[in-house]
VMD Tcl script that draws the C-alpha trace (Angstrom):
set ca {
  {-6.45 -22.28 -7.91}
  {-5.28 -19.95 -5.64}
  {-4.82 -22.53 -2.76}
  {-2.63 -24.85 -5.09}
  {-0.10 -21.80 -6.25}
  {0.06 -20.43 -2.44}
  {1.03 -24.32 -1.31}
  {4.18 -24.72 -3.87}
  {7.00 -23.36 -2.91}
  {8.26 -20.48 -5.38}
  {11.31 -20.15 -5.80}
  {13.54 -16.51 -4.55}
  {13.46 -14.89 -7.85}
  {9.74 -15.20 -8.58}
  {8.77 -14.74 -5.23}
  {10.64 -11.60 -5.25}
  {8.76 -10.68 -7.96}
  {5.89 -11.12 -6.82}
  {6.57 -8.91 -3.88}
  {7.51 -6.65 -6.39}
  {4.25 -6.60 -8.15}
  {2.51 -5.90 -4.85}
  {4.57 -2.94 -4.12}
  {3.17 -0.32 -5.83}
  {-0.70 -1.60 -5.28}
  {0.19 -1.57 -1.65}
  {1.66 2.08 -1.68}
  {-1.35 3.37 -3.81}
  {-3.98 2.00 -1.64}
  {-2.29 3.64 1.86}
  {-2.18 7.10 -0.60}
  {-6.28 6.50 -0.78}
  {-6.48 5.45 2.63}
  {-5.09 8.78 3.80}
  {-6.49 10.93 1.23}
  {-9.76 10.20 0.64}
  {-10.03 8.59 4.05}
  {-13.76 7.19 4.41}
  {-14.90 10.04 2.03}
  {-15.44 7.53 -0.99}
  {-16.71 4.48 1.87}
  {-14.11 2.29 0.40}
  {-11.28 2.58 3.51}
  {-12.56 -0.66 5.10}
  {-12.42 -2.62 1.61}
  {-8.82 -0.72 0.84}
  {-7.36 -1.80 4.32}
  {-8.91 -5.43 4.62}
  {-8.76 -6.43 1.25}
  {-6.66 -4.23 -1.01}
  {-3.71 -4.12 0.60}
  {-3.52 -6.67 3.90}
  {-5.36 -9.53 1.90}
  {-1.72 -9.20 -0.02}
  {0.27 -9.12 2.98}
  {-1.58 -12.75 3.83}
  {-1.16 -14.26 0.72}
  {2.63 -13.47 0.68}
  {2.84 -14.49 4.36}
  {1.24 -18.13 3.27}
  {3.24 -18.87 0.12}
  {6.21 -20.69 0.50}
  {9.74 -20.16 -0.42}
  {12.62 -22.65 -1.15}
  {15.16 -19.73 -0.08}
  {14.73 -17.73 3.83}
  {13.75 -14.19 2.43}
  {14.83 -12.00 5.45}
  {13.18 -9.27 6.76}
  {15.44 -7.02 4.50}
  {14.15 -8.30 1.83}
  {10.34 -7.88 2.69}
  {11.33 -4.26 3.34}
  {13.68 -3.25 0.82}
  {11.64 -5.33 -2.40}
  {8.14 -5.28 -0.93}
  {8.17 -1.76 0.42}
  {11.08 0.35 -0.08}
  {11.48 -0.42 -3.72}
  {9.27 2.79 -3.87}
  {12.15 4.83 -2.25}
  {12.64 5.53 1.58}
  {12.61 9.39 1.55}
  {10.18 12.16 1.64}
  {10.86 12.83 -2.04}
  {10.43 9.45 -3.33}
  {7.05 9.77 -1.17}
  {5.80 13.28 -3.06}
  {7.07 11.55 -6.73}
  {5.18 8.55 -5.85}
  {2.05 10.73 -4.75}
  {2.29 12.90 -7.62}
  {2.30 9.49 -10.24}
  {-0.82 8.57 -8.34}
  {-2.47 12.31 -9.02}
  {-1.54 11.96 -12.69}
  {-2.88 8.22 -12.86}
  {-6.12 8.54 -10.99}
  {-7.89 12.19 -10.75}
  {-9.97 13.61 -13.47}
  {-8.18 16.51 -14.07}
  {-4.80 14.88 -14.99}
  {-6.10 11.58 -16.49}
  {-6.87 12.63 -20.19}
  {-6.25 9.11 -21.46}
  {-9.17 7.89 -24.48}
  {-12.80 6.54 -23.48}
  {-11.88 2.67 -22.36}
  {-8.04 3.49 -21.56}
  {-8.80 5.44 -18.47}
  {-7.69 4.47 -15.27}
  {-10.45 4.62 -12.30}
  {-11.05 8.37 -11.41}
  {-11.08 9.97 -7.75}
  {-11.63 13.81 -7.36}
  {-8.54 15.51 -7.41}
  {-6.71 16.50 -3.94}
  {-4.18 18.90 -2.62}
  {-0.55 17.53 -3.29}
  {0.87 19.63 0.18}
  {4.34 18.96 2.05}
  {1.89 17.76 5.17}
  {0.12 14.61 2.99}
  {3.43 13.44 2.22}
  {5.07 13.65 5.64}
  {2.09 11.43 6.92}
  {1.77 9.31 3.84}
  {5.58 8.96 4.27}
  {5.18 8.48 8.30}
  {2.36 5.31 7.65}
  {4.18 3.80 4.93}
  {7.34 3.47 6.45}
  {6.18 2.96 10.07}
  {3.70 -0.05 8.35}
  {6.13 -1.14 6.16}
  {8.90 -2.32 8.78}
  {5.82 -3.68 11.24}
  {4.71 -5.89 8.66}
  {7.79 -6.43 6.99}
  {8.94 -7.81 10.75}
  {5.24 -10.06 10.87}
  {6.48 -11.59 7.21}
  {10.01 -12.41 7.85}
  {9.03 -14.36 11.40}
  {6.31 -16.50 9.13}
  {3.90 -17.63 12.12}
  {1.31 -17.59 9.92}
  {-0.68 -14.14 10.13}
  {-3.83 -13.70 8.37}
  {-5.06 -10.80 7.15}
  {-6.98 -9.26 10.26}
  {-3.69 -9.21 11.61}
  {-2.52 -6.71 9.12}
  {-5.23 -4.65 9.35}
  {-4.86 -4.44 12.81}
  {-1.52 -3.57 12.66}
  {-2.38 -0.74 9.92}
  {-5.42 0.61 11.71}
  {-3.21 1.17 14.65}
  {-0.72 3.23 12.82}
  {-3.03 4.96 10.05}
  {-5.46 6.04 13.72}
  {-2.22 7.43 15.33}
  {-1.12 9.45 12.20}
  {-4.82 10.31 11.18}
  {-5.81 11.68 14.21}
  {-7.37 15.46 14.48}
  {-7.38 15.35 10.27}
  {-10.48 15.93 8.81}
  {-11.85 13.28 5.97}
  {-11.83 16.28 3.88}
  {-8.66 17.95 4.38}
  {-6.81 17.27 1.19}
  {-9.63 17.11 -1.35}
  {-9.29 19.50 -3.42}
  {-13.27 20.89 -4.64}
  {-13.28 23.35 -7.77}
}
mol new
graphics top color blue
foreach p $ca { graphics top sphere $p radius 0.5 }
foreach p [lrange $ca 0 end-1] q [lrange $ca 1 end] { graphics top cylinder $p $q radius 0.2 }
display resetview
């Protein structure tokens, strides 16, 4: 099923918004990558699958309109904001959403939990530094459309996340009580 969608060409709007719907998913999945780093053994499944399994499907679906690299940046990326700030609001949305101590939603209406972590002007300078850094890399890779599969992506993120992860211990932001 999956096959047949990705080989019909969408048109701009709803391929727009489907770049759209992968914006946040792709932003909260670097925010665990650099958090929790290995801590939860998830970082290989978050950078292979979660978010650059994504990137692949958007690079093989086809569009009747050119969508520029612009457009992968600003409405795939960017739609998140381009600042620090946006960055620490962003962060702090993912804190309420997803750590025990802020998610007080009913039994069944929880979102999944992951201890709770230090929200410090350091994680978002280097959740800000991957994001953006990855985001106009792969943004570039989607807008020249020669076809790059996943591993590509992960490559491309592994490179950057190493660079900005190095000399950071896999505990450094958790926060323990």
């Amino acid at each position: 099923m999956i096959r047949i969608l990705n080989e019909l060409a969408l048109h701009r709007q709803p391929y727009v918004k489907r770049m759209n719907g992968y914006s946040y998913v792709i932003f909260e999945y670097i925010i665990k990558c650099v958090v929790y780093q290995n801590t939860t053994q998830d970082l290989d499944k978050w950078i292979d699958i979660d978010i650059c399994k994504k990137l692949e499907a958007l690079d093989k679906t086809q569009c009747t309109s050119k969508i520029k690299y612009k457009d992968y940046l600003y409405q795939l990326f960017l739609i998140q904001g381009d600042a620090e700030v946006d960055m620490y609001t962003g962060i702090e949305y993912f804190q309420i959403k997803h750590t025990p101590e802020y998610n007080n939603k009913p039994i069944g209406k929880q979102f999944q939990t992951y201890p709770n972590f230090n929200l410090t002007d350091e994680l978002v300078k280097i959740v800000f530094n991957i994001f953006l850094e990855f985001a106009k890399e792969s943004s570039k890779m989607l807008a020249d459309k020669p076809d790059y599969v996943s591993t590509d992506y992960a490559d491309l993120f592994r490179t950057i996340y190493n660079v900005h992860m190095t000399g950071i211990d896999s505990n450094h932001f958790i926060k323990y009580t």
